[in-house]
Structure formats: structure tokens, C-alpha cells
C-alpha positions in Angstrom: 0.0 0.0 0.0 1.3 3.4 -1.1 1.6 6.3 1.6 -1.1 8.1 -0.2 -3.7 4.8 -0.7 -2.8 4.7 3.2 -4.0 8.1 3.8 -7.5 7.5 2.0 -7.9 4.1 3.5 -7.4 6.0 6.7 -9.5 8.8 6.0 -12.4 6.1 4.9 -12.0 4.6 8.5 -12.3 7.6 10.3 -15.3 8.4 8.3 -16.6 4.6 9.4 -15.9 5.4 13.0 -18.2 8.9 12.9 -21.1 7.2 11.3 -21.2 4.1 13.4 -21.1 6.6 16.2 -24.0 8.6 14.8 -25.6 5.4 14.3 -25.1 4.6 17.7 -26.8 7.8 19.2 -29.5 7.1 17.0 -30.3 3.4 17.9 -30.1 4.5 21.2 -32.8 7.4 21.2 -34.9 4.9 19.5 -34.5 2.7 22.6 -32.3 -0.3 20.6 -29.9 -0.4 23.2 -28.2 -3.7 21.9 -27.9 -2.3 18.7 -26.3 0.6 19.8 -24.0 -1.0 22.1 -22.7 -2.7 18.8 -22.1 0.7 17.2 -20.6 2.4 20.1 -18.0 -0.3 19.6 -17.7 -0.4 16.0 -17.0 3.3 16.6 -13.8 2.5 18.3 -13.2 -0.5 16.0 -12.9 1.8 12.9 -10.8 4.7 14.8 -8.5 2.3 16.6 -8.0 0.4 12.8 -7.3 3.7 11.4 -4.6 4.8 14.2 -3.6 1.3 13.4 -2.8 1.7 9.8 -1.2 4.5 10.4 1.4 3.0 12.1 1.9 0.8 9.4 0.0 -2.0 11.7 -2.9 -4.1 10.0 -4.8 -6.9 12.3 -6.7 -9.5 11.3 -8.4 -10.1 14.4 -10.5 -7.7 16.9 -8.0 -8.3 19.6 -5.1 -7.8 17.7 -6.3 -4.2 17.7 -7.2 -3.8 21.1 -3.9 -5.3 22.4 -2.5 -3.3 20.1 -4.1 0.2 21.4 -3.7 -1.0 25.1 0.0 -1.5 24.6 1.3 1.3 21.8 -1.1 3.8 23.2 -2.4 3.5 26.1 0.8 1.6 28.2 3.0 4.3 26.3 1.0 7.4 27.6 -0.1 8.8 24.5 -3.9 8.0 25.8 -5.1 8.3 29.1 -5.7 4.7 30.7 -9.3 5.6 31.2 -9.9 5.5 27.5 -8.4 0.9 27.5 -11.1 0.9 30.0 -13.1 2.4 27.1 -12.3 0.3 24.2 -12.2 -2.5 27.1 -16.1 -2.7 28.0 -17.2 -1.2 24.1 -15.9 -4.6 23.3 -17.3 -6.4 26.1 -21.2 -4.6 25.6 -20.9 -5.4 21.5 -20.0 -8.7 22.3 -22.7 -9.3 24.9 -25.3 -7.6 22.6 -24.3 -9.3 19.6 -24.1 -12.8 20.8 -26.0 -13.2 24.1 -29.8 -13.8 24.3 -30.9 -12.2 27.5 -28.9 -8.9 28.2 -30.0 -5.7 28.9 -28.2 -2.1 29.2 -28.8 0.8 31.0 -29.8 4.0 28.5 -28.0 6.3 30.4 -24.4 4.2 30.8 -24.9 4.0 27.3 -25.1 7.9 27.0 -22.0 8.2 29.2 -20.4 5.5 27.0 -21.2 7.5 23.7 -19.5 10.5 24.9 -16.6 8.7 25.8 -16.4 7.4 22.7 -17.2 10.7 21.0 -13.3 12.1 23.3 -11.8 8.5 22.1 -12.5 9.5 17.9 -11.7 13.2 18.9 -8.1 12.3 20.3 -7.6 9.6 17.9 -7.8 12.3 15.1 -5.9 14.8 17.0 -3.4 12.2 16.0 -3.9 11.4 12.7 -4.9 14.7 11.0 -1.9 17.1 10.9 -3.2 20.6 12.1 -2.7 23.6 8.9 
């Protein structure tokens, strides 16, 4: 992959990240909790692959990604430990919501969790966009 097929690539995932985000706010006014607990961590998914790739890193696995954010990011300093507790329980919630039959989350730790994710994009993209 070229350095400028790199940058789009990244770009596209960053995009990905802001919509699932939206999508997530969205699913959750409605009241589809599960459904936005996936979101919320597809959110972080899509901005931890795109801090990822830019670091020349590619995973092919979920937890290649997070293991890779807990120890080049968050173990390093560059991101506040609260945010690997972030990524941490996004991926527990998706993984409840996605794959067990009787779970239920609570609206508003779901709202708290959306804004955390919403600082997690924001610093991720402090990052990754150079400033003019």
C-alpha cells in the first residue's frame, strides 16, 4: 500500500468510526440499546484500525487491535488509561449484545459511553490529521 492509498484508506475509517457513532446515538434514542452497544464499539473499532494503519499496523483479528491500542497507546501514555477501560467494556457490551440472548443495558451508561467514545474518535484524530 502506497503512503497516499494509506492516507484514503485511513481517512475512509475515520469516516466509518463517525457514522457508526452517529448510528449509535440514533439506535439509542430509539431505545435499541443492543444495537447501539454494537455501534458504540464499532465506533472504536474503525478509529483504533485507522490509528492502526497509520502505524503501518494491520490486524486481522478484533483483539489484535485492542492489544494493540492497550500496549502502543495506552501503556506508552499517549492516551489516558481511562480510555483501554473504554475500548475494554465497548468490546465487552458489542459482544454481549451481539451474541448473548438475555442482556440488557442501562440508557443512560450507554449515553455516558457515547461521549466517551465521541473524546476517544476526537483524540484519535488529533493524532492522525496534521493541524494547517
Amino acid at each position: 500500500m502506497t503512503q497516499e492509498e494509506r492516507k484514503i484508506v485511513i481517512g475512509l475509517r475515520l469516516h466509518n468510526a463517525e457514522e457508526a457513532l452517529v448510528d449509535a446515538a440514533s439506535l439509542l434514542d430509539r431505545g435499541s440499546l443492543r444495537g447501539s452497544a454494537n455501534r458504540l464499539y464499532y465506533a472504536v473499532f474503525h478509529a483504533l484500525s485507522a490509528m492502526a494503519l497509520a502505524e503501518g499496523k494491520v490486524f486481522g483479528k478484533h483483539q489484535g487491535i485492542i492489544s494493540f491500542f492497550h500496549a502502543d497507546c495506552v501503556r506508552t501514555g499517549r492516551f489516558e488509561k481511562k480510555f483501554g477501560r473504554v475500548v475494554q467494556k465497548a468490546f465487552e457490551d458489542r459482544t454481549e449484545a451481539d451474541y448473548e440472548d438475555d442482556v440488557t443495558f442501562d440508557d443512560e451508561e450507554l449515553r455516558t459511553r457515547s461521549r466517551d467514545v465521541r473524546e476517544l474518535i476526537d483524540l484519535v484524530k488529533q493524532f492522525l490529521i496534521p493541524k494547517p
